[in-house]
Backbone as a printed PyTorch tensor [residue, N CA C, xyz], in Angstrom:
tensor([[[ 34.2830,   7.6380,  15.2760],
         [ 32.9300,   7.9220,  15.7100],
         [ 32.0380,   8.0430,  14.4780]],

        [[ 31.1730,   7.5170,  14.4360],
         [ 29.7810,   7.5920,  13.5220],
         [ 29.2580,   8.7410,  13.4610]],

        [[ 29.0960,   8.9700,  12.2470],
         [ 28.5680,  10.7340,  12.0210],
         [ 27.2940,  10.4510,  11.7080]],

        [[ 26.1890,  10.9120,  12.6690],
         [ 24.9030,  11.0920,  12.7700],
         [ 24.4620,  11.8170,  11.1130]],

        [[ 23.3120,  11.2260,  10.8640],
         [ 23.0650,  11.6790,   9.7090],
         [ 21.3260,  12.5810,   9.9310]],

        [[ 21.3160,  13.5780,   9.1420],
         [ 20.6520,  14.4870,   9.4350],
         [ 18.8310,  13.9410,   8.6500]],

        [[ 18.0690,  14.2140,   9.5110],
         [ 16.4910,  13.5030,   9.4510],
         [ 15.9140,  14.1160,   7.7280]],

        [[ 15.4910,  13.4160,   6.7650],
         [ 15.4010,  14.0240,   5.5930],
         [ 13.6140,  13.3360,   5.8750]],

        [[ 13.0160,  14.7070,   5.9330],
         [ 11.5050,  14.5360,   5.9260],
         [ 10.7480,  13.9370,   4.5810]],

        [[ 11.3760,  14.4540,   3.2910],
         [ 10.8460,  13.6060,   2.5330],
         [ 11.1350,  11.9970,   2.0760]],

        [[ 11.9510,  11.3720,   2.5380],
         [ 12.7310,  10.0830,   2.4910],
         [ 11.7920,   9.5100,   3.3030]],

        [[ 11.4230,   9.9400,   4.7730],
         [ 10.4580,   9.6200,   5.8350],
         [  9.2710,   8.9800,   5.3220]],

        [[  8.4200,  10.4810,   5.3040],
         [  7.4320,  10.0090,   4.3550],
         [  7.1660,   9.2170,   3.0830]],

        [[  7.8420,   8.9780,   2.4100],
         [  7.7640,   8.0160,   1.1800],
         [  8.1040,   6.5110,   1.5510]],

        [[  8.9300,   6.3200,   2.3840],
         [  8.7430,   5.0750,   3.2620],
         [  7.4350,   4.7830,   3.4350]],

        [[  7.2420,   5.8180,   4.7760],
         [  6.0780,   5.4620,   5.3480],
         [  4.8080,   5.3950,   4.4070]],

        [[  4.8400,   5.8450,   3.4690],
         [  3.8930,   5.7940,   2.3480],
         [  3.6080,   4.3600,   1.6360]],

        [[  4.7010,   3.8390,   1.3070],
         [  5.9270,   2.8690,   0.7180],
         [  4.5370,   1.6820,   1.6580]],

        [[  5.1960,   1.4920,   2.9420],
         [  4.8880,   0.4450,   3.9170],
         [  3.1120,   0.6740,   3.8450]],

        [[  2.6260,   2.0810,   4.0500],
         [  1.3590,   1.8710,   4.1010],
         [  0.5480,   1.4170,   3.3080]],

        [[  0.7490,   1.7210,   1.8600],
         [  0.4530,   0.6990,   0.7240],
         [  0.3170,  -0.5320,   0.4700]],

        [[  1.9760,  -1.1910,   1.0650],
         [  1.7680,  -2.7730,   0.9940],
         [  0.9860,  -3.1880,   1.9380]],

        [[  1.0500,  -2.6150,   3.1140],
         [  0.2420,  -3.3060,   4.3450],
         [ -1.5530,  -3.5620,   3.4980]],

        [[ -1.8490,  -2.0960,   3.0980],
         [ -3.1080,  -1.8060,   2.6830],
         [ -3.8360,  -2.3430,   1.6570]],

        [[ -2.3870,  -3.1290,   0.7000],
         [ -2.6740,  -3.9250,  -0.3830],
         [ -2.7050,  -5.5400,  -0.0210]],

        [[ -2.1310,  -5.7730,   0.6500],
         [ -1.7540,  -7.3800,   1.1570],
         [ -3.1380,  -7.7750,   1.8480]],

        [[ -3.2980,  -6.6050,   3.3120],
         [ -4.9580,  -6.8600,   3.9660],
         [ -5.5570,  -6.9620,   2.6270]],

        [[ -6.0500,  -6.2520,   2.0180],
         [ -7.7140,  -6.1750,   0.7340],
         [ -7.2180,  -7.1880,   0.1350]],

        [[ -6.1310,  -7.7920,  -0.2320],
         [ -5.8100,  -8.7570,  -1.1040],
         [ -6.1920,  -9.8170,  -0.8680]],

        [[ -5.8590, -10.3540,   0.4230],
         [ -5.8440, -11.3910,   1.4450],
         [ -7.0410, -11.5540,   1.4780]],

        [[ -7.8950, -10.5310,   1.9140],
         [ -9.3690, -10.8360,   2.0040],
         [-10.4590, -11.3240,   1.4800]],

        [[ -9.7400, -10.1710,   0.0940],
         [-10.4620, -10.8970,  -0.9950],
         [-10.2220, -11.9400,  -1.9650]],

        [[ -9.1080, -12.5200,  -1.1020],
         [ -8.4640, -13.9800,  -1.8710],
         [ -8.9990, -14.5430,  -3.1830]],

        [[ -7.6650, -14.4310,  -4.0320],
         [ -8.2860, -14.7720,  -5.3510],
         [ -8.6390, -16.3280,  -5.2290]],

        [[ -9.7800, -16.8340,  -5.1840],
         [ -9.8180, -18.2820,  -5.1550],
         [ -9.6720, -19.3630,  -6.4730]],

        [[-10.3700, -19.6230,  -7.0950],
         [-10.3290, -20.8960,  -7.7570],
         [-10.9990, -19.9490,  -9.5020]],

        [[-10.2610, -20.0340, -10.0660],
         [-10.3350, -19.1190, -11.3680],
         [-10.2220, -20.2380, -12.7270]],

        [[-11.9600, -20.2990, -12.5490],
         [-12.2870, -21.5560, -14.1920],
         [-12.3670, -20.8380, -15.2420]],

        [[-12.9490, -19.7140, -15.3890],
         [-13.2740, -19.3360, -16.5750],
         [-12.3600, -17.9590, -17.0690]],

        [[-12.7680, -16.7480, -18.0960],
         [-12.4310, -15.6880, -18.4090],
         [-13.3580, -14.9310, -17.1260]],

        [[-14.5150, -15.5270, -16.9990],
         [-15.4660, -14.1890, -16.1550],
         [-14.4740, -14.0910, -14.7010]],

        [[-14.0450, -15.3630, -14.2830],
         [-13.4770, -15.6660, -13.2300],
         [-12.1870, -14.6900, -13.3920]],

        [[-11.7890, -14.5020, -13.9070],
         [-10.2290, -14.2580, -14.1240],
         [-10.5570, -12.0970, -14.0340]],

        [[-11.4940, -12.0070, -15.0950],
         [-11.9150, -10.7690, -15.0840],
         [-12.2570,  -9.8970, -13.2500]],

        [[-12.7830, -10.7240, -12.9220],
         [-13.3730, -10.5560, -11.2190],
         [-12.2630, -10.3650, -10.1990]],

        [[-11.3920, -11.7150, -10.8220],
         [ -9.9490, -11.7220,  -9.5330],
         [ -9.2040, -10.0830,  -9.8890]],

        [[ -8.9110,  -9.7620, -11.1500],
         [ -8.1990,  -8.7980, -11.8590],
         [ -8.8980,  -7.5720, -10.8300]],

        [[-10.2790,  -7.4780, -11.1010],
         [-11.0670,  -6.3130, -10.6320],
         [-10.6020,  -6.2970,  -9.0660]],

        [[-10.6720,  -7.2100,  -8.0530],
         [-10.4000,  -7.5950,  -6.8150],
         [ -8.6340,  -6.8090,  -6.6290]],

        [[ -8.1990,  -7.0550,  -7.1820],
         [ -6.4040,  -7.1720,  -7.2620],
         [ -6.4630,  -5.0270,  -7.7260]],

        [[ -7.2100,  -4.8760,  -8.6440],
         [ -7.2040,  -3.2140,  -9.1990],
         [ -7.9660,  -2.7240,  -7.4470]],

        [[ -9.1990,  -3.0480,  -7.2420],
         [ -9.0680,  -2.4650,  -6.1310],
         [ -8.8660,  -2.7200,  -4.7510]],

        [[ -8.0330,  -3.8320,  -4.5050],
         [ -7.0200,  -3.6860,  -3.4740],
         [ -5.8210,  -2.4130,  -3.3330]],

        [[ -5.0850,  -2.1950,  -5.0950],
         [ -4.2340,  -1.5430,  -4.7890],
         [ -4.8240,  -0.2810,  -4.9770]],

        [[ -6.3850,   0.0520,  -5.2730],
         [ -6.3760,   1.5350,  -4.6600],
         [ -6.6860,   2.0560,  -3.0380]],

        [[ -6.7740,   0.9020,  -2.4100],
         [ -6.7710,   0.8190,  -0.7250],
         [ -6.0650,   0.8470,  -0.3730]],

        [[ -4.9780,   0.3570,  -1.1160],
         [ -3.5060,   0.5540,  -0.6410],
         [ -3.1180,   1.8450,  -0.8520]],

        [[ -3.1610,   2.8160,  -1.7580],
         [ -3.3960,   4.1860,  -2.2990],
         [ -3.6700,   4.7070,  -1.3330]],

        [[ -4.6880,   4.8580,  -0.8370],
         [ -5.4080,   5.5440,  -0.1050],
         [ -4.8810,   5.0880,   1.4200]],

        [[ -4.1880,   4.3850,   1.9570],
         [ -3.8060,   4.1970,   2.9140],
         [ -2.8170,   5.0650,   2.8020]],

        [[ -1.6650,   4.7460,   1.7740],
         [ -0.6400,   5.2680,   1.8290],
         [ -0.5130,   6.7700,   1.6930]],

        [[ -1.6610,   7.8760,   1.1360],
         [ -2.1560,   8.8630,   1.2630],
         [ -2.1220,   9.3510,   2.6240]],

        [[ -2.6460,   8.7500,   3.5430],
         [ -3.4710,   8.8430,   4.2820],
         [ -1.9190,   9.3220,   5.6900]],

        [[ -1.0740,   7.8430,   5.7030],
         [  0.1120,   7.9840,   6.3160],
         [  0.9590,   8.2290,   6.2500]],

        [[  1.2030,   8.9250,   4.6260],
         [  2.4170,   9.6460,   4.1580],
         [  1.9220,  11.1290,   4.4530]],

        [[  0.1330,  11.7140,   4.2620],
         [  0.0380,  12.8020,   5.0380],
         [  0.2480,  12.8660,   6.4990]],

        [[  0.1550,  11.6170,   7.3490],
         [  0.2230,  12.1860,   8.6580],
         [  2.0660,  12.3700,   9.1640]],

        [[  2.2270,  11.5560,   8.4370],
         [  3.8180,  11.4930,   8.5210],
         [  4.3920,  12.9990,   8.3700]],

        [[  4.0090,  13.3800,   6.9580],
         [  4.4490,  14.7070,   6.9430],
         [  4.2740,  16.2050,   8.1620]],

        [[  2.6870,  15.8230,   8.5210],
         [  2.2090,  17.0050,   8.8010],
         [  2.8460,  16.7550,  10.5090]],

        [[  2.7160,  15.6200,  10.8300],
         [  3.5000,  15.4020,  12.3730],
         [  4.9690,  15.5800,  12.5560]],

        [[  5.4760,  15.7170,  11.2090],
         [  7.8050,  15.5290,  11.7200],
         [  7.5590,  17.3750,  11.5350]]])
């Protein structure tokens, strides 16, 4: 028989943190699709685009690693 393993709340949340990030980074990423990059200014812009995608992703993952916690 399989021995049930006991619910570890912080493992939970850091997942769910984990997933809310990429989701949160991939959408802003996606959106703001790096397109067609001729120059340095170009390249500077995509960079800026890409820095704040992953603080949306941040802030997502904030957001559902608190609810995660405060709901188990």
């Amino acid at each position: 028989m399989a021995k049930k393993e006991t619910y570890n709340l912080a493992k939970g949340v850091a997942f769910r943190a984990i997933r809310a990030f990429v989701a949160g980074f991939l959408a802003t990423a996606v959106t703001m699709s790096i397109g067609n990059i001729s120059s340095w200014a170009d390249l500077g812009t995509a960079l800026g685009n890409i820095l704040l995608s992953g603080v949306v992703g941040g802030i997502s993952a904030l957001i559902m690693g608190g609810d995660k916690y405060f709901r188990s």
